[in-house]
One Martini backbone bead per residue (centre of mass of N, CA, C, O) as a GRO file, in nm:
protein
  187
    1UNK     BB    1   8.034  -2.675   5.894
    2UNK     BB    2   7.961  -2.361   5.873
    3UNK     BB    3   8.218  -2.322   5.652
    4UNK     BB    4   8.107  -2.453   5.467
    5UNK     BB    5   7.831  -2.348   5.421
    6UNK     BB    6   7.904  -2.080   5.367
    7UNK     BB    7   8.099  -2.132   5.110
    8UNK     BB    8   7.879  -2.227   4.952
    9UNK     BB    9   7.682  -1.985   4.971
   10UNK     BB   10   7.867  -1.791   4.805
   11UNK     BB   11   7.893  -1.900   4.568
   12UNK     BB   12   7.572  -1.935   4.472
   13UNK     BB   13   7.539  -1.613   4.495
   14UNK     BB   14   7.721  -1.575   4.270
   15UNK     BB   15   7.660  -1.748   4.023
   16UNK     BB   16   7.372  -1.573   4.020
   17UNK     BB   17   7.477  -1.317   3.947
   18UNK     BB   18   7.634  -1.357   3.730
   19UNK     BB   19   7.423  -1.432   3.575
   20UNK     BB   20   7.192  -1.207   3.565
   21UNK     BB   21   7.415  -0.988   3.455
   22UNK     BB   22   7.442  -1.123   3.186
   23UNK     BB   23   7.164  -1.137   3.105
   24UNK     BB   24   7.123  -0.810   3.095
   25UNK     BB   25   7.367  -0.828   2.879
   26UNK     BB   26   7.228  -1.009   2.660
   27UNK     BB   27   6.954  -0.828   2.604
   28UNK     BB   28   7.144  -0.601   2.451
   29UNK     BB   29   7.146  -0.777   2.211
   30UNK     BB   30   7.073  -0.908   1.919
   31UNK     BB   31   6.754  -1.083   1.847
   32UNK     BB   32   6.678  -1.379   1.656
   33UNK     BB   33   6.475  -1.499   1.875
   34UNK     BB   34   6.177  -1.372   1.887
   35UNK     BB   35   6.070  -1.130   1.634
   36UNK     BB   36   5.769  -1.203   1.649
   37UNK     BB   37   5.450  -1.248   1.757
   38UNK     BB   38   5.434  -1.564   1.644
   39UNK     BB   39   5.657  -1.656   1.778
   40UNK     BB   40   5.597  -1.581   2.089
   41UNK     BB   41   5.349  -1.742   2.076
   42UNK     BB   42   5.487  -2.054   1.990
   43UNK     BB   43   5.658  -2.019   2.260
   44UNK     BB   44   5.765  -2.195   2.566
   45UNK     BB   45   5.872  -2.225   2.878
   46UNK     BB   46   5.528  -2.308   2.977
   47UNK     BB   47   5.282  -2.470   2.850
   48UNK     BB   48   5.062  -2.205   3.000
   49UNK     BB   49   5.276  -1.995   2.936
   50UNK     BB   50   5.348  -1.695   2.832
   51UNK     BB   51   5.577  -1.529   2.736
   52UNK     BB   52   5.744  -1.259   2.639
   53UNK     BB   53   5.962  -1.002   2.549
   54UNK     BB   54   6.307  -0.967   2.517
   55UNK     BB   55   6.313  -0.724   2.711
   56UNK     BB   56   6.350  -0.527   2.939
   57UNK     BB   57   6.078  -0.368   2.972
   58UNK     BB   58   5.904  -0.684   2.982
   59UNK     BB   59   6.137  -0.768   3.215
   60UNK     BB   60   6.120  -0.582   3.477
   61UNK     BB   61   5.960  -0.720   3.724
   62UNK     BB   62   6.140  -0.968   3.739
   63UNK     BB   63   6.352  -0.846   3.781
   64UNK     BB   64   6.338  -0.717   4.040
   65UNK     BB   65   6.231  -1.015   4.192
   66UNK     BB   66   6.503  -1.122   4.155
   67UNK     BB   67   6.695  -0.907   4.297
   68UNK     BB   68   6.583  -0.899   4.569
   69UNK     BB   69   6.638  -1.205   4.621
   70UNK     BB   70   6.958  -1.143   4.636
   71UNK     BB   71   6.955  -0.914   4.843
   72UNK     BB   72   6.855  -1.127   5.053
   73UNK     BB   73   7.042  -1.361   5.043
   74UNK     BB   74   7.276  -1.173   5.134
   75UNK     BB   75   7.194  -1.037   5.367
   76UNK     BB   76   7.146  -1.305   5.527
   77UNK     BB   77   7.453  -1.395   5.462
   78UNK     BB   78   7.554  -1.188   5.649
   79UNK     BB   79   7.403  -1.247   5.920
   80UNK     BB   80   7.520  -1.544   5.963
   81UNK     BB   81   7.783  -1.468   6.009
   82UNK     BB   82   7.761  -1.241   6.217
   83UNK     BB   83   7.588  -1.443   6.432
   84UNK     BB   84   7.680  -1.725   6.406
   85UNK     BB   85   7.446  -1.954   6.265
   86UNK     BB   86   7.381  -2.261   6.296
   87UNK     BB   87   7.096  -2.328   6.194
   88UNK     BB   88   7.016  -2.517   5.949
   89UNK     BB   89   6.715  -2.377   5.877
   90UNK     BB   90   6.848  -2.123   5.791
   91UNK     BB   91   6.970  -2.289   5.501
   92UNK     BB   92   6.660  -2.297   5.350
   93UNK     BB   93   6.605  -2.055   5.231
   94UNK     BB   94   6.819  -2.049   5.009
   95UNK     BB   95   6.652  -2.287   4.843
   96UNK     BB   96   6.415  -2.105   4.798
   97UNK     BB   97   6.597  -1.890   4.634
   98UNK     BB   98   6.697  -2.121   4.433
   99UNK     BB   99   6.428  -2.250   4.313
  100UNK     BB  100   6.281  -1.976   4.193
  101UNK     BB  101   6.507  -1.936   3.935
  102UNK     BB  102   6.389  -2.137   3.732
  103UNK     BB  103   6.100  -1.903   3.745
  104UNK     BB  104   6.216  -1.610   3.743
  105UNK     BB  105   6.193  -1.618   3.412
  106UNK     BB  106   6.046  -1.538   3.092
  107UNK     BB  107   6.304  -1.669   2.890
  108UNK     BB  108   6.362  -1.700   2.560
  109UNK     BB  109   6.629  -1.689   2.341
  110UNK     BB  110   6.824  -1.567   2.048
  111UNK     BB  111   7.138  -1.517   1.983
  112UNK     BB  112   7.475  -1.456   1.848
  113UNK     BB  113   7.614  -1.601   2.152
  114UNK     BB  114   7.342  -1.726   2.263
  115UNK     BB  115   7.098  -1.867   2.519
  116UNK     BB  116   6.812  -1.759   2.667
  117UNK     BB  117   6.716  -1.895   3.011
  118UNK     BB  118   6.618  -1.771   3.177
  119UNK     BB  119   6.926  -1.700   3.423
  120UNK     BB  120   7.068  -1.788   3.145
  121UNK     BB  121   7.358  -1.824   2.954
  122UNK     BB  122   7.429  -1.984   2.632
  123UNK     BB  123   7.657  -2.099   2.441
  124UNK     BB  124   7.685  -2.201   2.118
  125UNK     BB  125   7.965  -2.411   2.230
  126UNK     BB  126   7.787  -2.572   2.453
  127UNK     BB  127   7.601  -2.679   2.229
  128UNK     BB  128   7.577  -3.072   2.102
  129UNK     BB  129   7.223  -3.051   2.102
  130UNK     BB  130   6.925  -3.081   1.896
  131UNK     BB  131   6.517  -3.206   2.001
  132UNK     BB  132   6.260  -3.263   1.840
  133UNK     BB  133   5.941  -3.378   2.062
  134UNK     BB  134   5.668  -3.530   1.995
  135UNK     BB  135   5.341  -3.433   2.124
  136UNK     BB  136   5.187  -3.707   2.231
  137UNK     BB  137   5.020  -3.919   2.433
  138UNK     BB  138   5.308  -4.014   2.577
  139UNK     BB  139   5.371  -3.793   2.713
  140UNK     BB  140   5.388  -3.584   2.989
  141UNK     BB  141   5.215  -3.306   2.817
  142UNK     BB  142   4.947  -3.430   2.794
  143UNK     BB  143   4.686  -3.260   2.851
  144UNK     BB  144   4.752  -2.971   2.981
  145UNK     BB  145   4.754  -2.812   2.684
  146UNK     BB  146   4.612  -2.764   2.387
  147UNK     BB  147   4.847  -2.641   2.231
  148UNK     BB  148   5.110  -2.813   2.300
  149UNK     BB  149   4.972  -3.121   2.180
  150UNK     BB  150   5.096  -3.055   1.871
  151UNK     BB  151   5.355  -2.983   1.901
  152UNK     BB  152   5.702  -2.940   2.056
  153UNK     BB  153   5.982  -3.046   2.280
  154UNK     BB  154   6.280  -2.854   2.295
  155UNK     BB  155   6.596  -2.972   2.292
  156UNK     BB  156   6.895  -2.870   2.490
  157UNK     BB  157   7.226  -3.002   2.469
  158UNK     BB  158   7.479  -2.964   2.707
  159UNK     BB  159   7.761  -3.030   2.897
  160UNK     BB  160   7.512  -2.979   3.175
  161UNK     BB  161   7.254  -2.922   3.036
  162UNK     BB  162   6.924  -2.861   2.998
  163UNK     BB  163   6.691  -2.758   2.755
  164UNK     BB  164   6.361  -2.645   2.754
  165UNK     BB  165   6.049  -2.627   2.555
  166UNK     BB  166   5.756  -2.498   2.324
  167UNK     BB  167   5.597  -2.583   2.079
  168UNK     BB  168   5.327  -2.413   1.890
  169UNK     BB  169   5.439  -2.400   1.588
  170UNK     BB  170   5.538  -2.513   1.288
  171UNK     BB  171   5.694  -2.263   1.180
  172UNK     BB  172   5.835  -2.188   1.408
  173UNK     BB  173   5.989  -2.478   1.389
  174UNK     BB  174   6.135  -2.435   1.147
  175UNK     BB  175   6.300  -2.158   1.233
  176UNK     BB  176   6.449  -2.278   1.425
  177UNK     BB  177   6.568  -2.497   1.269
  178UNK     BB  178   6.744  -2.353   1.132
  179UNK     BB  179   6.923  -2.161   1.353
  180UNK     BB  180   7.006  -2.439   1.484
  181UNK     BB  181   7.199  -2.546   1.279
  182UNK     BB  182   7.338  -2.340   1.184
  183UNK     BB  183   7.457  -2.236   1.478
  184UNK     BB  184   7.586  -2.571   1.602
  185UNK     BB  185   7.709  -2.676   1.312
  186UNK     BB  186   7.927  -2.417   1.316
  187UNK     BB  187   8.153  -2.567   1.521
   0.00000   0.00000   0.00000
């Protein structure tokens, strides 16, 4: 049972690291949105909080918070093979560090090459379908934040993820949903 559970959470921390990686290399591609102020005001990844700007510099201090906790999670999983602990509550760690990762950027854009999402990157060629859904007194998220209440929940359907937004900008959604047909339509 140990074996497995090693197996599977190397895997895991593999995953975790590989994804962070791709980040910060995709980072450094040219951002085709959100390019202003105003797009970056009008979309959100969590209807209560404000976006940051896609680069490195604005999303330092998320990347080093989220860096340390795969150095702990390797330390922590290194330590656990070492010293061959068995103890289930052991490897509950890895699950507080890896649910996280879910919450660990504030991070939507848009490039060249496909979709930054919190520490994901989704490739345009992965994305199946996408489908704004406005948000209004039946939604899950009406009355959470009055910006947001007007808006719209944008979703992105790729081959085994759903990504989530809130559009809370009518022009900022004309300019995405431009951008997004372009971009999954072209394949």
């Amino acid at each position: 049972m140990k074996l497995i559970l090693d197996i599977f959470f190397f895997f895991m921390i593999t995953f975790f690291c590989y994804h962070f990686v791709q980040i910060i290399l995709k980072l450094k591609e040219e951002i085709i949105f959100p390019l202003s102020e105003s797009e970056l005001s009008g979309i959100r990844k969590q209807p209560g909080k404000m976006l940051k700007a896609p680069t490195n510099k604005k999303l330092k201090w998320q990347m080093i918070v989220y860096w340390f906790l795969l150095v702990i999670a390797i330390f922590v999983y290194l330590i656990g093979i070492y010293y061959t602990i068995d103890d289930l509550s052991f490897y509950l760690l890895f699950i507080l560090i890896f649910t996280y990762s879910t919450f660990a950027l504030d991070l939507f854009a848009l490039n060249q090459s496909g979709i930054l999402n919190g520490v994901r990157f989704i490739p345009w060629g992965k994305i199946k379908s996408f489908q704004f859904i406005p948000i209004d007194s039946h939604h899950r998220l009406y009355g959470f934040v009055e910006d947001v209440n007007d808006g719209y929940e944008l979703r992105l359907k790729g081959r085994t993820t759903v990504i989530s937004c809130f559009v809370t900008n009518k022009e900022v959604k004309e300019n995405l949903e431009r951008i997004l047909e372009q971009k999954v339509k072209k394949r």
